[in-house]
C-alpha positions as CSV (number, residue, x, y, z in Angstrom):
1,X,0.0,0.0,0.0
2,X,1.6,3.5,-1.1
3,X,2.0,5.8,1.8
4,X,0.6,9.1,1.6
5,X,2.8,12.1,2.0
6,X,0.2,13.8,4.3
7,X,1.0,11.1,6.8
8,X,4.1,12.4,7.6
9,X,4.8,14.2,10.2
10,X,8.5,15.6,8.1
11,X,8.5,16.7,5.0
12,X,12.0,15.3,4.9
13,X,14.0,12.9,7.3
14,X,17.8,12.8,7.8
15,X,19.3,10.0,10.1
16,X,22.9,9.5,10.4
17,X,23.7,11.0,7.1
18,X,27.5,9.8,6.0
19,X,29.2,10.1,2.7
20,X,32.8,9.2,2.2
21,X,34.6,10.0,-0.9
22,X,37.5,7.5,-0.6
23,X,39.0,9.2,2.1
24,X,37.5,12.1,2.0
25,X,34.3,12.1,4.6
26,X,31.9,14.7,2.9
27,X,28.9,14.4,5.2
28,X,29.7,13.4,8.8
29,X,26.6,11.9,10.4
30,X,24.3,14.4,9.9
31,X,20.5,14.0,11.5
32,X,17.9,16.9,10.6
33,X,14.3,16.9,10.3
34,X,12.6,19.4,8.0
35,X,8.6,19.8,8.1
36,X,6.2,20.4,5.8
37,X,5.5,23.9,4.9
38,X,8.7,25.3,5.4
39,X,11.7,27.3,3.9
40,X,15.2,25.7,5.2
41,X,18.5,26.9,5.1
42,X,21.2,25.2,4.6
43,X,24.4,27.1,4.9
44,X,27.5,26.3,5.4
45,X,31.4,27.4,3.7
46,X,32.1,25.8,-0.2
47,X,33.3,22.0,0.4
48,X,31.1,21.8,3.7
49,X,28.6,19.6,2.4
50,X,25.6,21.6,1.3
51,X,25.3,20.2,-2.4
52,X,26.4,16.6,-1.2
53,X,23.2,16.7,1.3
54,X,21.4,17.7,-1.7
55,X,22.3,15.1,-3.7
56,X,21.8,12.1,-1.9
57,X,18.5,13.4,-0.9
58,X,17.9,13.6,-4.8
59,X,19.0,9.8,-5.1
60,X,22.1,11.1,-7.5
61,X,24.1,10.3,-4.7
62,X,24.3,6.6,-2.7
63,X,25.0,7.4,0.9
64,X,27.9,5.3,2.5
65,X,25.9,5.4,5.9
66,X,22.5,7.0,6.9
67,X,18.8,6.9,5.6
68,X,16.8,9.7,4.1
69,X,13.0,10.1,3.7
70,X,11.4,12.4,1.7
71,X,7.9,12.9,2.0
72,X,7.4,9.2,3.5
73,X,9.6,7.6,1.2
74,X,12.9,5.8,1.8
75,X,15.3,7.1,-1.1
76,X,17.1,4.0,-0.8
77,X,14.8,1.5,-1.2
78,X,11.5,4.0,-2.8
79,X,13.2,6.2,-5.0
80,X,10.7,6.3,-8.0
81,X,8.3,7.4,-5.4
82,X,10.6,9.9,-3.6
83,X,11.6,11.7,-6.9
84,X,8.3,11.8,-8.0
85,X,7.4,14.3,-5.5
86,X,10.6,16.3,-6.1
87,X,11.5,18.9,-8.0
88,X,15.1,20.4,-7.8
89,X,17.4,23.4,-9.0
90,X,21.0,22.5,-9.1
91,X,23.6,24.6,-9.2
92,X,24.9,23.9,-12.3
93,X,21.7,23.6,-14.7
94,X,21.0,21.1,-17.9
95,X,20.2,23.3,-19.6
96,X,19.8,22.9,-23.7
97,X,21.5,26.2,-24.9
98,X,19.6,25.4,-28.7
99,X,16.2,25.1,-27.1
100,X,14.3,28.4,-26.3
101,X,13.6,29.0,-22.1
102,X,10.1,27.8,-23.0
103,X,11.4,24.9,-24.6
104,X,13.6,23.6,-22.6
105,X,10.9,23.5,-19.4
106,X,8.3,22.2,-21.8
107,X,11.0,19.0,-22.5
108,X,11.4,18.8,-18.9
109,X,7.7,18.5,-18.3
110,X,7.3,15.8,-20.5
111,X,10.1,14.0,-19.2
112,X,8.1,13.8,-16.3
113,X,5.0,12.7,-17.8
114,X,3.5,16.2,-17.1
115,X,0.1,15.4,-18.7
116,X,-0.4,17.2,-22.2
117,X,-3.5,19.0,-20.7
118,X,-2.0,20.9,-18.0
119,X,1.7,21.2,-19.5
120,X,1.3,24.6,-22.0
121,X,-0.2,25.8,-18.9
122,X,1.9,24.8,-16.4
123,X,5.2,25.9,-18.3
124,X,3.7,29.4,-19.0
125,X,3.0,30.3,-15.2
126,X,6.5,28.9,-14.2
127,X,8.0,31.3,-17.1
128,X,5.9,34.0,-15.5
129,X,6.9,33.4,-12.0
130,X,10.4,33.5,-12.7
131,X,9.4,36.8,-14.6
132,X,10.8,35.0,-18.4
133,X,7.6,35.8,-19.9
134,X,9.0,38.5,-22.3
135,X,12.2,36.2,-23.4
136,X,10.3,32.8,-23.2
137,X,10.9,32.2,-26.9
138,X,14.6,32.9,-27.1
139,X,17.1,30.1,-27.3
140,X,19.1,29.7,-24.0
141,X,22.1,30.7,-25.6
142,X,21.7,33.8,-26.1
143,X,20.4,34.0,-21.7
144,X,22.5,35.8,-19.0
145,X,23.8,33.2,-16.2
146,X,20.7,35.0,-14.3
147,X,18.1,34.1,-17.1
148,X,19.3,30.3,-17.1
149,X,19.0,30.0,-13.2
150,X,15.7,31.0,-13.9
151,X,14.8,28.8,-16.6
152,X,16.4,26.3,-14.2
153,X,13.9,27.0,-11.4
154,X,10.9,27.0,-13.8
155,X,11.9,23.2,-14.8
156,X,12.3,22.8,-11.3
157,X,8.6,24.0,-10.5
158,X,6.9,22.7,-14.1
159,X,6.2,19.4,-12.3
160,X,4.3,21.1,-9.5
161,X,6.5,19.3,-6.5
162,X,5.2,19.0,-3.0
163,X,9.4,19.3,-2.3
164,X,11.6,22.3,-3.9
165,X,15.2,21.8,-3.7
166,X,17.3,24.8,-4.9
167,X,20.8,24.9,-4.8
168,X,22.1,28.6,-5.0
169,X,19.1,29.6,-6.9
170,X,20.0,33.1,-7.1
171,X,23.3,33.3,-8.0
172,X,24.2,35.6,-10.7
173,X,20.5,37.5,-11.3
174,X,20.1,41.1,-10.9
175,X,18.3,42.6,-7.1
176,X,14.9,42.8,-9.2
177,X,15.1,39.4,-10.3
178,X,16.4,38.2,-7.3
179,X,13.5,39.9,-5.3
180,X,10.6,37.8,-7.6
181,X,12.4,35.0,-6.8
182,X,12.6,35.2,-3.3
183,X,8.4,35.9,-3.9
184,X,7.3,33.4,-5.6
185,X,9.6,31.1,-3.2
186,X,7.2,32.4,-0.3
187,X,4.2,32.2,-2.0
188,X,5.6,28.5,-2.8
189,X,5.5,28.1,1.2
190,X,2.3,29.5,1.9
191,X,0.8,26.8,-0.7
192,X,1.8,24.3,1.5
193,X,5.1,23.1,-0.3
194,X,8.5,22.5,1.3
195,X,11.5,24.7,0.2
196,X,15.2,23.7,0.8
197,X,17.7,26.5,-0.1
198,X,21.7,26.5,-0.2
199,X,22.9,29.9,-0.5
200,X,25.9,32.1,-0.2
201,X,23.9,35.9,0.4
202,X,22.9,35.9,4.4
203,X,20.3,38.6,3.7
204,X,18.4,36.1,1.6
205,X,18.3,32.9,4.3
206,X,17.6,36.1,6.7
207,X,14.5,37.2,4.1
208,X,13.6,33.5,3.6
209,X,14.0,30.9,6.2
210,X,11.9,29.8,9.0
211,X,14.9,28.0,10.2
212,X,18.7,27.4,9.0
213,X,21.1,24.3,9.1
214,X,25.0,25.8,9.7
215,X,27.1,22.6,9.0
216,X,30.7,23.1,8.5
217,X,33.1,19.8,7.5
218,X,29.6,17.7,6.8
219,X,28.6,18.6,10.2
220,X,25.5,20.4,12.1
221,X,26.7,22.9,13.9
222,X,23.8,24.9,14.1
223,X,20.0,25.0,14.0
224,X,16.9,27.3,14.3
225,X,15.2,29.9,13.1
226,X,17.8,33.1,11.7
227,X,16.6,36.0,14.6
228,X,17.2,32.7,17.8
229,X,20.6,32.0,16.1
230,X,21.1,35.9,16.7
231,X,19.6,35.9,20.3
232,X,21.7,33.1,21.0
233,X,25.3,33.5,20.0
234,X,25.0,37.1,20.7
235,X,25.7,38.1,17.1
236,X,24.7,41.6,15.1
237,X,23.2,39.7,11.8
238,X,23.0,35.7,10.7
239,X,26.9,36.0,9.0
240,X,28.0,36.8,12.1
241,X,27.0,33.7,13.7
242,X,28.1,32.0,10.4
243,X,31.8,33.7,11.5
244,X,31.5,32.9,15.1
245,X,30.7,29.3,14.3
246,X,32.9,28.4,11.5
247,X,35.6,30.9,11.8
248,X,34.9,31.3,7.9
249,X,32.7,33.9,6.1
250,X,30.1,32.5,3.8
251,X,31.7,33.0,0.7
252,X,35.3,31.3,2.1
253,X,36.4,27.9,0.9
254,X,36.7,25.0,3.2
């Protein structure tokens, strides 16, 4: 009997999260839960684990230790049923630079098995949202790296997902794109869906998040909501707990 993602009491489930890279331990136990309905977080300094996380909640990646659940669903063991649920924006986007925006989410879609009724539709209001409207007939190649993270986050949302993952979504768009983003990714939240966020700009986990994950060396070092993080470490804004914490600005490698 299939469960039924209303069941669950977390939207996603992390237990003992571990992935090793020969020697290289990329995630180091790592246990979160994320509920339904909410925009997460996670932060940490480039090589701390934030797209790793992502991926092996995707499935792309086999963890060496751990479980996941998304929505219900082991990714181990029911990941046809996970990724059905899932839509994601990774940071570096397949993207078909010969196909127009349009085109390219429209492809996605039906790679999906979007039905033929609802998928004009459905592509047009993700164009729209990520405010494309105007440039949805143009070929990706002739995009900004701010258009094609958008087109990216319309393929993302084409499939209507009761899970968002988005890995730096805004990186490289202009403060007026940026700003409709950060919109529709709350109005996203208030319909009920579940929005997990990597990103390097404090102000925007600040603007966005109901809670943040700090992990630094594929560890939690941190959780809660941005203004408790503030309260509790006695800091000015988010990046200066991210300092405190990891001894690292955000935008620092590992």
């Amino acid at each position: 009997m299939q469960k039924e993602m209303a069941a669950a009491t977390s939207a996603i489930t992390i237990d003992g999260l571990t992935k090793d890279y020969g020697d290289v331990r990329a995630v180091d136990g790592l246990t979160l839960s994320i509920p339904e309905a909410e925009v997460f977080g996670l932060l940490g300094p480039n090589g701390s684990g934030k797209t790793t996380t992502i991926n092996c909640i995707t499935g792309l990646l086999k963890p060496t230790k751990g479980t996941i659940e998304v929505g219900g669903f082991d990714v181990k063991t029911e990941g046809a049923e996970a990724r059905a649920i899932v839509g994601v924006s990774p940071q570096e986007a397949a993207i078909c630079p010969y196909l127009t925006g349009s085109e390219n989410v429209h492809l996605f879609g039906e790679l999906y098995s979007v039905p033929r009724k609802l998928l004009k539709a459905r592509v047009d209001l993700a164009m729209e949202k990520v405010g494309l409207t105007d440039d949805a007939r143009r070929r990706v190649s002739k995009y900004s790296g701010g258009m094609k993270r958008r087109v990216s986050l319309a393929m993302a949302l084409v499939t209507d997902p009761k899970i968002v993952l988005l890995d730096e979504p805004t990186v490289g768009m202009d403060p007026q794109a940026r700003r409709a983003v950060w919109d529709f990714i709350l109005e996203l939240r208030d319909k009920g869906k579940t929005i997990v966020l990597t990103t390097h700009y404090m102000e925007e986990a600040e603007e966005l998040c109901d809670r943040v994950g700090i992990i630094d060396h594929g560890r939690l070092i941190a959780l809660g909501p941005p203004a408790e993080l503030e309260v509790k470490y006695r800091a000015k804004d988010l990046e200066d707990v991210f300092i405190q914490l990891t001894g690292r600005r955000i935008r620092e490698g590992a």
